[in-house]
C-alpha positions in Angstrom: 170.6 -157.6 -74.5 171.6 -154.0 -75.5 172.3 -154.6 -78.8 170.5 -156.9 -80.2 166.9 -158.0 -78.9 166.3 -154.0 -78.4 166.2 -153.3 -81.9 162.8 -153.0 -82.5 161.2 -153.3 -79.3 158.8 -150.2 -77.7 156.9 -151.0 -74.3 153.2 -152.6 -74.6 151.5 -151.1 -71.6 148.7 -154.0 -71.7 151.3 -156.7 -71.4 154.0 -154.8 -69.5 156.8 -155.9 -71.4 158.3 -156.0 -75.0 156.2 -155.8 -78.1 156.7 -154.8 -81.9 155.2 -151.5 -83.2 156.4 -152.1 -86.4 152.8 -153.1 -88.0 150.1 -152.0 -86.0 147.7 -154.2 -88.2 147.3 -157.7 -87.2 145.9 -160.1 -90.0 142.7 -161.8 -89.4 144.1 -164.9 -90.7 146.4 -167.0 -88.5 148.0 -169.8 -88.5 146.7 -172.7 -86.2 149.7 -172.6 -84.0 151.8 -169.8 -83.6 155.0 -171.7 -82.8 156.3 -172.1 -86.0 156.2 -168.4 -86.6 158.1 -168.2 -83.3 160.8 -170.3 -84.0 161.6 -168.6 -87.6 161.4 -165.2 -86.1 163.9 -166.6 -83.0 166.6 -168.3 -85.3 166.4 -165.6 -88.0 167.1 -162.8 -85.7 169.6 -165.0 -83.8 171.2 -165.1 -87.2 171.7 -161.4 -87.9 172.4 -160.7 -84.4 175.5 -163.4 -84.3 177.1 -161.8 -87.3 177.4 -158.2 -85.3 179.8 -159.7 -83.0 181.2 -163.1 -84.6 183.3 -161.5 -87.1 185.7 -159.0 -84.7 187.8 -161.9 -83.2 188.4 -162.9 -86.7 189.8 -159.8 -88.0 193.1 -160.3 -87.6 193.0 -163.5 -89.5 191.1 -161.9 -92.2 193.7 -159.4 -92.7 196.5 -162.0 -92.9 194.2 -164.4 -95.0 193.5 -161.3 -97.9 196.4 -159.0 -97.4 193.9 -156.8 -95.7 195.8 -153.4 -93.6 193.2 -151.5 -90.7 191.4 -149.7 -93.0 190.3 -153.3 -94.8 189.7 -154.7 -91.5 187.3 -151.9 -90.3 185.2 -151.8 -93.9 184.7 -155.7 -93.1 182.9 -154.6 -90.0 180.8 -151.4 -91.3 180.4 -152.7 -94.8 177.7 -155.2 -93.0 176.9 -152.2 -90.3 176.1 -149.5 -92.8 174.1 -151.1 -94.8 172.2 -152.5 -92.2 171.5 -148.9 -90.5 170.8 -147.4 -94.0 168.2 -149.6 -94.8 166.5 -150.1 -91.5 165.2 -146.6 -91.8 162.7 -148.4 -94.4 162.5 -151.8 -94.0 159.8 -152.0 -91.9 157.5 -150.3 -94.3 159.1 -152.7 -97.4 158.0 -155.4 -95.0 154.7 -154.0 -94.5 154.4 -153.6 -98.5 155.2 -157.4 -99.6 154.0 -158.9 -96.5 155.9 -160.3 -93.3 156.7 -163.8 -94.3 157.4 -163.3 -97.6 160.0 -160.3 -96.7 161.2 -162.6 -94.1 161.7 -165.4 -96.2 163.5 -163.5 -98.9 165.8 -162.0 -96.2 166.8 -165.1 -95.0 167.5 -166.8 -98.4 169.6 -163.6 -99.5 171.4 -163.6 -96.7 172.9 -167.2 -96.7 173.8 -167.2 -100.6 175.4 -163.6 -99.4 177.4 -165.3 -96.5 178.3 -167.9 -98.9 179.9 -165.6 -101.0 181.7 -164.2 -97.8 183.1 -167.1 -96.9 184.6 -168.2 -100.7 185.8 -164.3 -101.3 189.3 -164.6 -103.1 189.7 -160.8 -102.3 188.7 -158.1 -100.1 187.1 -156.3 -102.4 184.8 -159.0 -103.0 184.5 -159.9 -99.7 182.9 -156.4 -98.7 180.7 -156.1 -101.7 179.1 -159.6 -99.9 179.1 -157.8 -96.8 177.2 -155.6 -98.0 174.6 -157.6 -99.2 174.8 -159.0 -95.8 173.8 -155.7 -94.2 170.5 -155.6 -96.9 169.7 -158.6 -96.0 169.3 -158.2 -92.4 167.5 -154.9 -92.5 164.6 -156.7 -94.4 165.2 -160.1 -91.6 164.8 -158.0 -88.6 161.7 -156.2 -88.7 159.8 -158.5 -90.9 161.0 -161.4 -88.0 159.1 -159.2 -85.2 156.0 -158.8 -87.5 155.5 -162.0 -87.8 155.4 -162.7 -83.9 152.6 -159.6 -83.9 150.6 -161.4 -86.5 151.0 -165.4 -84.7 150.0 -163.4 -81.8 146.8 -161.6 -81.1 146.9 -161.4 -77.3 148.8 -158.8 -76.1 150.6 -160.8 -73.0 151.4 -163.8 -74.5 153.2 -161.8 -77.6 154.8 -159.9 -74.6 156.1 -163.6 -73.6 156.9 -164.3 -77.4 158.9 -161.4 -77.9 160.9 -161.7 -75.0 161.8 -165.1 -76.3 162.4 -163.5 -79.6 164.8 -160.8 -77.6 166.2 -164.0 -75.7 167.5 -165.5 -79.2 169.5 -162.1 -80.2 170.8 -162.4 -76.3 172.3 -165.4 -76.9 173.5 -165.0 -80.1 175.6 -161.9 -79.0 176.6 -163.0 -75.8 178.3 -166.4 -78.2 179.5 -164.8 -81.3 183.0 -163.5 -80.2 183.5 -167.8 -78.7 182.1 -168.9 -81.6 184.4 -166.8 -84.0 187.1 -167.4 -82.1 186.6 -170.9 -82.3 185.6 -171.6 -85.9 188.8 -169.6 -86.5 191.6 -171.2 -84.6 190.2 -174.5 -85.7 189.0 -174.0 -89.4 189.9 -170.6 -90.9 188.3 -166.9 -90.5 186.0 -168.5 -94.1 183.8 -170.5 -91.0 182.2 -167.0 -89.4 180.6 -167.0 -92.6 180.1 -170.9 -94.0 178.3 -171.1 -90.4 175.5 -168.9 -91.6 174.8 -171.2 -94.1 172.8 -174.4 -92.4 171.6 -172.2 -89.6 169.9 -170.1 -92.4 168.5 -172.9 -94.0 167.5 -174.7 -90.5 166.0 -170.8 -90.0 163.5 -171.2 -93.4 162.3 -174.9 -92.2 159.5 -173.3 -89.9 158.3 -171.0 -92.3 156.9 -173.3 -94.2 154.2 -173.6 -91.8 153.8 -169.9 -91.1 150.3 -168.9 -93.0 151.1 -165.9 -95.4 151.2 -162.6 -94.8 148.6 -159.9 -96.1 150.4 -157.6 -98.5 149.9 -153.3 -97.3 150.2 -150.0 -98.9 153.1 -148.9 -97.0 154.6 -146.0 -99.0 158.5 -146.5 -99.8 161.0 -143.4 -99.5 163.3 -144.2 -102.1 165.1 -140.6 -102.4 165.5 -140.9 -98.3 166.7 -143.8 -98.7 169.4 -143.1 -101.3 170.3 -139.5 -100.0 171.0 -141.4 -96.5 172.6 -144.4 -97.7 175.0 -141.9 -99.7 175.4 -139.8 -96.6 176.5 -142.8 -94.4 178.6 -144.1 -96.5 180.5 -141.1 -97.4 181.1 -139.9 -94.1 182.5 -143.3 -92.9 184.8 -143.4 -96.2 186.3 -140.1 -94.7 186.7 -141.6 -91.3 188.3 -144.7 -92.4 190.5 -144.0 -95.6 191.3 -139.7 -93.9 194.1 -138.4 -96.8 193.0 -135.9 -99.1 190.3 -137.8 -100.6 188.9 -137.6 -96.9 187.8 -133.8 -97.6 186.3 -134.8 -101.0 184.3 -137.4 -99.0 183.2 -135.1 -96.8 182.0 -132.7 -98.9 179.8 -135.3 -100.4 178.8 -136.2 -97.2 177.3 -132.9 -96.3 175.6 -132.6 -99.6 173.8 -136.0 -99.4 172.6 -134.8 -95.6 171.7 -131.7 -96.6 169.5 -132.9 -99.7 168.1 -135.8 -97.2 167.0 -133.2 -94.8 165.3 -131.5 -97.8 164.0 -134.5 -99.1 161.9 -135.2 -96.0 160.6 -132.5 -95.1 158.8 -132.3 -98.3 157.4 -135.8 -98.6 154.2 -136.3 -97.4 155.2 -139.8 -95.9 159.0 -139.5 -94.9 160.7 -142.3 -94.0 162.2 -140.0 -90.8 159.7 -137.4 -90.1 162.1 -134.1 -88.5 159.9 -133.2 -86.0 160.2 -136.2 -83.7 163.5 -133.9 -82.8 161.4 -131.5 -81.4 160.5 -133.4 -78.8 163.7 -133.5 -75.9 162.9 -137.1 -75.2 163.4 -138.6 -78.2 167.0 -136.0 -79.2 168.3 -137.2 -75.8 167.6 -140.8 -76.6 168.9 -140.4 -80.1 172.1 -139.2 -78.9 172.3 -141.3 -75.8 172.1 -144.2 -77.8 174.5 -143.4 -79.9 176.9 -142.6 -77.3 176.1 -146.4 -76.1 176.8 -147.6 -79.4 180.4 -146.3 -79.6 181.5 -147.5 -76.3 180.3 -151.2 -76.9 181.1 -151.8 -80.6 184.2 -149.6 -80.3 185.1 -151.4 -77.3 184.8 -155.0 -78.7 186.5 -153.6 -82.0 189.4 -152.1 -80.2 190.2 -154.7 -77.8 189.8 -158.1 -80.1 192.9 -156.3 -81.7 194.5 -155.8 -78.7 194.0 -159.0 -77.5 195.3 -160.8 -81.1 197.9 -158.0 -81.9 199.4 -157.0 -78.9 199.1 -160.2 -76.2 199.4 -162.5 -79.2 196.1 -164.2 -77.9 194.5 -166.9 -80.2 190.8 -166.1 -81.8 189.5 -169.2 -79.6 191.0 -167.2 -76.4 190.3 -163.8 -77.8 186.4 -164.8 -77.8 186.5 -166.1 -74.4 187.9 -162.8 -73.1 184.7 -161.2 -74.0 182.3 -163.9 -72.3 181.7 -162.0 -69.2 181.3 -159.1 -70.5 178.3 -160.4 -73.1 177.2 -163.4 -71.0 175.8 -161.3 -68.5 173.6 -158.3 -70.2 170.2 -160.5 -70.4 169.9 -160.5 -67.1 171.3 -156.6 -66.6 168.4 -155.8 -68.6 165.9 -157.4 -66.9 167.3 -155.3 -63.6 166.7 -152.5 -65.8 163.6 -152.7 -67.0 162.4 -153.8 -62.8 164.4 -150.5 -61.7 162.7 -148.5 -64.1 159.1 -149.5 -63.6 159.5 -149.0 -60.0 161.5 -145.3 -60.0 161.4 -144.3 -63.3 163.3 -144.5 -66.7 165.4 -141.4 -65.4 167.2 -143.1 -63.2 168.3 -146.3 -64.6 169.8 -144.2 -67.7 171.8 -141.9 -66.1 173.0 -144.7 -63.6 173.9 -147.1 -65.9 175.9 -144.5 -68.5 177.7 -143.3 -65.5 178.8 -147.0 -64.9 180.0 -147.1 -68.0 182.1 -144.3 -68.0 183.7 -145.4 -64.8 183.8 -148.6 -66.3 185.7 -147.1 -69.6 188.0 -145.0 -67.2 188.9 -148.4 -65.5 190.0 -150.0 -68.6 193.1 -147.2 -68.9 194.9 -149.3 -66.7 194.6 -152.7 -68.8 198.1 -153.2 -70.7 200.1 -155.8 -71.7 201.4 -156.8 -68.3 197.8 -157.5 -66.8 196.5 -160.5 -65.8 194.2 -162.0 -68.1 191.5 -162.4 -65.2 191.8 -158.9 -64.6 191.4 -157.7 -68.2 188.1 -159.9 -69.2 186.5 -158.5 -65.2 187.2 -155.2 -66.6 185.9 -155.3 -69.7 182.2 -155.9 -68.0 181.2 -153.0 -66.0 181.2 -150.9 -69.4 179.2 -153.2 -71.0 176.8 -153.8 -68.1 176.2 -150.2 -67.8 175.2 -149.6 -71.1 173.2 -152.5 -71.0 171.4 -150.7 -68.3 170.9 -147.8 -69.4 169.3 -148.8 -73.2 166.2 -150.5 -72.3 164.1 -147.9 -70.9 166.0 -145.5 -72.8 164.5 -147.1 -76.0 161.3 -147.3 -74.0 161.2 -143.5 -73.0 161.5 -142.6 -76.8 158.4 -144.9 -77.4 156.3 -143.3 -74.9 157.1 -139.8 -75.9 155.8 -140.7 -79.9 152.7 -140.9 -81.2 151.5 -144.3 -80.9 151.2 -144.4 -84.7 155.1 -143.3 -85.1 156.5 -145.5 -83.0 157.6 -147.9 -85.8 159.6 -145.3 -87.3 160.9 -144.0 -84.1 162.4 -147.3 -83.2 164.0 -147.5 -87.1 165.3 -144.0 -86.9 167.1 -145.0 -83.2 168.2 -148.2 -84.1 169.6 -147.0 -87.6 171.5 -144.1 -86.0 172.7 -146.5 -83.3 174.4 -148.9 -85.9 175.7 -145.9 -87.7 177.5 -144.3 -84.3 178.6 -148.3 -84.2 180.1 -148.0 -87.4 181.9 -144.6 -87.2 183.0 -146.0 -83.8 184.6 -148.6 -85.6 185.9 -145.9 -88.6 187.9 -144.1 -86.4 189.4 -146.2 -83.9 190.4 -148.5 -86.3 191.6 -145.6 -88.2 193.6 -144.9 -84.6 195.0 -148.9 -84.0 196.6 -148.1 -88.2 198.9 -145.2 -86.6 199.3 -147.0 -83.0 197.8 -149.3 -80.9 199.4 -148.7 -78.1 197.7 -145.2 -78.7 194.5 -146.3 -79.6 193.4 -148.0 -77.1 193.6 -145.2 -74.6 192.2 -142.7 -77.2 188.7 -144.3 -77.6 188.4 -145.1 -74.2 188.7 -141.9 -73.5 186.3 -140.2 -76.4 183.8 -142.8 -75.5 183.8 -141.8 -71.7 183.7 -138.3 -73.1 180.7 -138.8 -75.4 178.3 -141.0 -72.6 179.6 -138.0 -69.7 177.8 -135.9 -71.8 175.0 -138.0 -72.9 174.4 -138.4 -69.2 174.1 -135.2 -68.3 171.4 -134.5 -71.1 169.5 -137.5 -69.8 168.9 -135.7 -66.5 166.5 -133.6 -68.5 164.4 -136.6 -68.8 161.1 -136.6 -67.3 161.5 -137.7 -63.5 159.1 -140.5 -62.0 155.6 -140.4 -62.1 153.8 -139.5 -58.9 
C-alpha cells in the first residue's frame, strides 16, 4: 500500500524485499517463537494505519455532532497528522533508547485511552487535543512495531516474509477504513471511529505479553529539533487553515521556527535530520516526489468524502464504499511495482506511475453531480493506482542512495515530510470546500496534477537502469 506499509520500509538486498532499517542492532536474546512478536507488530500498525483513513467519511457528521465549520473539520484530520509527522522525525531513536517492546507497548496503551477520549469529547476543542495525543502515540507505535519484527527475526528472508506481512496489515487497514467509518457512522454515531480503537488496541497488547523484552540503547534524543519542527509544522498549517490576519502572524512564526531548526541541526553532532542527505539529487527528488504523492491521495480522499456527503447527499456507509476500488486495489499495484522496478529500473515505474496520476487527477474534472455513481468510484482509482506505483521504489531509490547507517533517518525524514504535505493538503483544500465546493474540487485537482507534473519531470533525473 502507498501509505501505510511503506512507512518505514527500505530494500534488504539479501532477502529482496521489505525490511526495517530503523535498528540495525539485533538483540542476542529472542523469544522462542517469533509469532507473537509478529502478530503485535501486524495489529498495532493496522491500528494506526486505519485511523489515517477511517475518520474522513465521518467528517461531516463530526461537524454536525460538535458544531464544527471546515476549518474544525480539517484540524480533526491534521491534528492526528501533524503530530504524527513531527514526532516520527525521532521516534525511532526514543524507540531505540527505552527498547522496542516497551515503546511499543506504551504506544499502544496511550493510544487507546487517547481514542477513548476521542470518542466521549463534548467539544471540538477537546476532541483535537485527543487527536493529538493520537498522532504521539502512533509515532512511538510505528517504528517501534517494525523493530520488533527485526529483533523476532534474525534471518534476513524470512523477516523479508514478516515484513511483508507486517506491510499486508497497514494494506488492509487502509484499503477498509473509509467502509468501516462509513459504517460505524450511519449505524452508531461518528463517536464509533474512535470507540473501535479501543478492543482492537487491547486485542493488539495480548501478544506482547509473550514478546521477550527489548535491550535498552544509547540513541541520542534531539529535543530542540524536535520542538523547533513541531512548532514549524504546526504554525504553518494554522496559517493554511484559519488564513485572516492572524494567518501572517502564523507565518512569521513559522519561518522563525524553520529557520532556528535549520540552525539547530546543523550544529548538533547527532541531528535528528542530518542537511546533507539534500545534497544528494536522489533523496531531494524523492523527498519532493513523495510529497507531491501525498497531496493527491490524502487531498483527494479529503476533498471527495465531502463531496460525496455534502453535495450528492451520500450516506457515510455509501461514502466509504465509493472509495473501495480505489484502496482495495494498491497491494497488489505495489507488488507490480516493485516486479517493474527490479526488472527495468526504479526510473521507470516513478515517472510512469506519477504520470498516471496526473491523468488520472485530470480525469476526475469531469465527475459532478450528474455522474453516475459507477463512474465516479472507477474514476477515483487510476490516481490512486498511480501513486501507488510510483512510491515503492521511490522510497527504495532514497534507501539505496544513503549510507547504510542513515537509512533509518532517511526513511523518518520521508515519511514525516510525506504526512506533513498530507496535512497541508488537507489545510488548504479544506480551507477551499469553506469558500465553495463546487470550486474546490476542481482547484486541488488541478494543484495536485500541477505539483506530481513537476515531480515527474525531476524524477527523470533519476539514475536510469543498471547495465
Amino acid at each position: 500500500m502507498a501509505f501505510g506499509p511503506l512507512l518505514y520500509g527500505s530494500v534488504d538486498h539479501e532477502a529482496g524485499g521489505m525490511s526495517s532499517t530503523l535498528l540495525t542492532e539485533t538483540p542476542a536474546s529472542r523469544p522462542v517463537s517469533p509469532r507473537p512478536a509478529l502478530v503485535a507488530a501486524m495489529l498495532g500498525f493496522a491500528l494506526l494505519t486505519l485511523d489515517t483513513s477511517v475518520v474522513n467519511v465521518a467528517l461531516p457528521a463530526i461537524g454536525a455532532g460538535l458544531g464544527a465549520g471546515m476549518s474544525g473539520l480539517a484540524w480533526v484530520v491534521d491534528a492526528y497528522t501533524l503530530v504524527l509527522a513531527a514526532v516520527l522525525l525521532s521516534s525511532g531513536a526514543l524507540a531505540d533508547r527505552v527498547g522496542a517492546s516497551r515503546a511499543y507497548g506504551a504506544g499502544v496503551a496511550v493510544f487507546v485511552l487517547a481514542s477513548a477520549a476521542c470518542g466521549l469529547a463534548p467539544g471540538l476543542p477537546a476532541l483535537l487535543a485527543a487527536r493529538a495525543v493520537q498522532g504521539a502515540a502512533a509515532a512511538v507505535m510505528l517504528p517501534a512495531s517494525l523493530a520488533l519484527v527485526r529483533e523476532a527475526y534474525g534471518d534476513p528472508r524470512r523477516r523479508a516474509r514478516a515484513v511483508s506481512l507486517w506491510a499486508a496489515g497497514g494494506t488492509v487497514a487502509v484499503a477498509l477504513g473509509p467502509v468501516v467509518g462509513g459504517a460505524l457512522t450511519t449505524v452508531w454515531s461518528w463517536r464509533g471511529v474512535f470507540f473501535v480503537n479501543l478492543p482492537l488496541g487491547l486485542l493488539a497488547l495480548v501478544p506482547l505479553t509473550r514478546v521477550a523484552r527489548s535491550s535498552r540503547g544509547t540513541a541520542p534524543l534531539d529535543l530542540p529539533g524536535q520542538l523547533t519542527a513541531m512548532t514549524a509544522l504546526g504554525a504553518l498549517t494554522f496559517a493554511a487553515v484559519e488564513g485572516g490576519t492572524e494567518a501572517w502572524w502564523a507565518l512569521g512564526l513559522a519561518g522563525g521556527s524553520f529557520a532556528a531548526f535549520l540552525v539547530v541541526e546543523s550544529r548538533r553532532r547527532h541531528p535528528m535530520v542530518p542537511l546533507g542527505l539534500f545534497r544528494n539529487t536522489t533523496v531531494a527528488v524523492a523527498v519532493a516526489a513523495g510529497s507531491a504523492n501525498s497531496v493527491a491521495f490524502y487531498g483527494t480522499l479529503f476533498v471527495f468524502s465531502l463531496f460525496f456527503q455534502q453535495v450528492l447527499g451520500l450516506s457515510a456507509l455509501a461514502a466509504g464504499l465509493m472509495f473501495l476500488p480505489m484502496t482495495g486495489l494498491l497491494a497488489g499495484v505495489n507488488i507490480l511495482s516493485a516486479r517493474v522496478a527490479a526488472r527495468y529500473g526504479a526510473r521507470l515505474p516513478i515517472v510512469l506511475g506519477q504520470v498516471v496520476a496526473v491523468a488520472g487527477l485530470l480525469g476526475l474534472l469531469t465527475v459532478d453531480a450528474e455522474s453516475s455513481r459507477v463512474a465516479q468510484a472507477l474514476l477515483l482509482v487510476p490516481p490512486a493506482l498511480g501513486v501507488g506505483f510510483s512510491l515503492p521504489p521511490l522510497i527504495a531509490s532514497m534507501m539505496e542512495a544513503v549510507p547504510a547507517e542513515r537509512a533509518g533517518t532517511a526513511a523518518g525524514l520521508l515519511n514525516a515530510v510525506r504526512q506533513t504535505a498530507g496535512a497541508l493538503a488537507v489545510a488548504v483544500f479544506g480551507s477551499l470546500a469553506a469558500r465553495s465546493m463546487e470550486t474546490a474540487l476542481p482547484a486541488s485537482l488541478l494543484i495536485s496534477a500541477g505539483l506530481l507534473t513537476l515531480t515527474a519531470l525531476a524524477s527523470l533525473r533519476l539514475p536510469g537502469p543498471r547495465a
